[in-house]
C-alpha positions in Angstrom: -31.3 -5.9 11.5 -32.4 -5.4 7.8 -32.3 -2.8 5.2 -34.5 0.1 5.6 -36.8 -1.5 3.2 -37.2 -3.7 -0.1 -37.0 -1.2 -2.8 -33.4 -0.2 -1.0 -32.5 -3.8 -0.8 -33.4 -4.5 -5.0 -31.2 -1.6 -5.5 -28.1 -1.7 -3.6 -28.6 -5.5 -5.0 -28.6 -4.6 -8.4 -24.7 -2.4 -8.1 -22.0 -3.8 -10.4 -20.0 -5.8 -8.2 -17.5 -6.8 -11.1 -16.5 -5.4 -14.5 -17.5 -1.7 -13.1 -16.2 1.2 -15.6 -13.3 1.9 -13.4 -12.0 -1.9 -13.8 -12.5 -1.5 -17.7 -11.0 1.2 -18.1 -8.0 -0.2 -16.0 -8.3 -3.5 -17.9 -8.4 -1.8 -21.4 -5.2 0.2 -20.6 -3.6 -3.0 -19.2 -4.3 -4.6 -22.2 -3.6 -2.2 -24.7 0.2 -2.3 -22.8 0.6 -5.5 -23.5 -0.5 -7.3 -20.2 -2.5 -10.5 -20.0 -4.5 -11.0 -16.9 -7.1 -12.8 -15.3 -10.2 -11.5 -14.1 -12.6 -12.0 -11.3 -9.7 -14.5 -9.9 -10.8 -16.9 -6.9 -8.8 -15.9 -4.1 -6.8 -18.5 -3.0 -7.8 -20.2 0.0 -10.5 -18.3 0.5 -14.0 -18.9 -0.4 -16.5 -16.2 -1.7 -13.7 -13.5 -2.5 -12.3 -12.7 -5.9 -9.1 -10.7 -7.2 -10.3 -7.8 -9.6 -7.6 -8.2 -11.8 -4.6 -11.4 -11.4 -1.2 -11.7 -12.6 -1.0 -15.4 -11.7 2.3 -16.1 -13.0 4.0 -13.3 -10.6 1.3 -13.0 -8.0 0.2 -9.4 -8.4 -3.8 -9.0 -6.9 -5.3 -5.6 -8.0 -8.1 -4.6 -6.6 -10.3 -1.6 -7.4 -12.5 -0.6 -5.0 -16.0 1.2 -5.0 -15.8 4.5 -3.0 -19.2 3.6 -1.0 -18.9 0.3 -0.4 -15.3 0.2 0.9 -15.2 3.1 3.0 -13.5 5.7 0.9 -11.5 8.0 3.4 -12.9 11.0 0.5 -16.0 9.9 -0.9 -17.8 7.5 1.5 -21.1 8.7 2.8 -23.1 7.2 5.8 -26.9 6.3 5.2 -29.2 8.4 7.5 -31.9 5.1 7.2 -31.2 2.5 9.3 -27.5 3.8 9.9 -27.1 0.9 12.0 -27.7 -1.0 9.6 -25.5 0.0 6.9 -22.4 1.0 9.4 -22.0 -2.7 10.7 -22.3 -3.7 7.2 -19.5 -1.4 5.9 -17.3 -2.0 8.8 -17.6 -5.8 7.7 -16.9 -4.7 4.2 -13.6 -2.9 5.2 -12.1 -5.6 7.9 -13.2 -8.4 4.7 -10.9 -6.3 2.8 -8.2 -6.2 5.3 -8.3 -9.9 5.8 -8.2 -10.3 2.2 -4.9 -8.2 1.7 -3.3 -10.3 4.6 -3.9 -13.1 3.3 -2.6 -12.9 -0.2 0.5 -10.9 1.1 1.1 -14.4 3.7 0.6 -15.9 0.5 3.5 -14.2 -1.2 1.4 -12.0 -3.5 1.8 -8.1 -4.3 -1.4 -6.4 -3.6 -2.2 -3.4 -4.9 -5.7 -1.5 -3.9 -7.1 1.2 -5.7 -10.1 3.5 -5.6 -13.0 3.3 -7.8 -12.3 7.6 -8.4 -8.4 7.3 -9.0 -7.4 7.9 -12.6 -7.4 4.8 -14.7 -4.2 5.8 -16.4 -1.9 6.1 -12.9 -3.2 3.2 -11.5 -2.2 1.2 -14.8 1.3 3.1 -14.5 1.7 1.5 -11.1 0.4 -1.9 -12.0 2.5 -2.1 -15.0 5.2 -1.3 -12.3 4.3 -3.8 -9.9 4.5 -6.5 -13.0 7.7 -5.6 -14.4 9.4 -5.7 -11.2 7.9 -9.0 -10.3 8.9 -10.5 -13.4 12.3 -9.0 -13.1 12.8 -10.7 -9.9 11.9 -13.7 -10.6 13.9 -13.8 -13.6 17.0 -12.8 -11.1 15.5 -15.9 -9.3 15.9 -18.3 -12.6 12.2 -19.2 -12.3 
């Protein structure tokens, strides 16, 4: 099956897939705290998928994700065109997700997943979190 036509596919192509406003404004609060980060991070071990936003050195993945294309439990809508389609796409979207997550967390990595709509500020509050108390255990650690 294919999109419902070519003018749908050019569009849905041309959707930020990185540096959307929701991950700058995360990254500019992240920043302006103090935090140094990586962005657009290779997953490890798995080809084709990328970490938003990587703390490396403690193994922190944020990822923020866009209402529509992950399946937002709020915000996502279903195409009426070639609903098909688009649902077996989504679904493939979501369970890519999924099998992201697991695999960072096997790899010993704290993985935090936001939505594109929460509030930039409260989802830097509970990254910053997530960082300190990383750090803060491996410190305990001696590493």
């Amino acid at each position: 099956m294919k999109p419902s036509s070519a003018g749908v596919s050019a569009r849905m192509s041309r959707q930020a897939s990185k540096d959307t406003a929701a991950e700058l404004a995360v990254r500019r609060l992240l920043h302006a705290a103090g935090l140094r980060y990586r962005v657009e991070y290779p997953v490890p071990g798995m080809a084709r998928r990328r970490i938003d936003v990587a703390f490396t050195g403690v193994k922190v993945a944020v990822l923020i994700d866009g209402c529509f294309w992950h399946g937002c439990p709020e915000h996502a809508t279903h195409p009426k065109a070639n609903a098909e389609w688009w649902r077996k796409k989504l679904d493939r979207n979501m369970a890519r997700d999924q099998e992201t997550t697991e695999h960072l967390v096997a790899q010993g990595w704290t993985v935090l997943r936001f939505w594109e709509h929460e509030a930039p500020d409260e989802v830097a509050a509970v990254v910053l979190a997530a960082v300190k108390h990383r750090r803060e255990a491996r410190k305990r650690r001696g590493n």
